[in-house]
Phi, psi and omega in degrees: 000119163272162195238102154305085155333068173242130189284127176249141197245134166217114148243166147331107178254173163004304191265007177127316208290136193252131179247088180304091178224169190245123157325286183315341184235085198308131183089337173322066119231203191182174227226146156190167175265001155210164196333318185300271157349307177280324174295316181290322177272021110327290177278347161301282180315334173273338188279002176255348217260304185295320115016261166314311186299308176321305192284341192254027173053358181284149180284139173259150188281172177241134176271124172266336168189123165252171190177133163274117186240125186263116183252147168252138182245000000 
């Protein structure tokens, strides 16, 4: 079994709702109405979305570096 490093981004959109998505897995995400909820459908989505990619002979990407950048406007 391998074991995966994936950065996941979740914000707040508009109506309350946490939106979970993984950078690295182009399509990768998913919803919830609170953060515990969006995460637990998250880590489901990346083990079927990596899954699929495996069975299908495709490459999982690898993350090489993140950062958080703070910019001023």
């Amino acid at each position: 079994m391998t074991e995966y490093n994936l950065t996941v981004i979740i914000p707040k959109d508009e109506d309350g709702n946490f939106l979970a998505i993984c950078p690295a897995l182009q399509g990768c995400y998913t919803d919830g109405e609170t953060l515990e909820e969006a995460l637990g459908m998250i880590k489901d989505a990346i083990k079927l979305h990596i899954e699929y990619r495996l069975e299908n002979g495709e490459s999982i990407p690898i993350e090489i570096y993140s950062s958080q950048l703070k910019i001023e406007v």
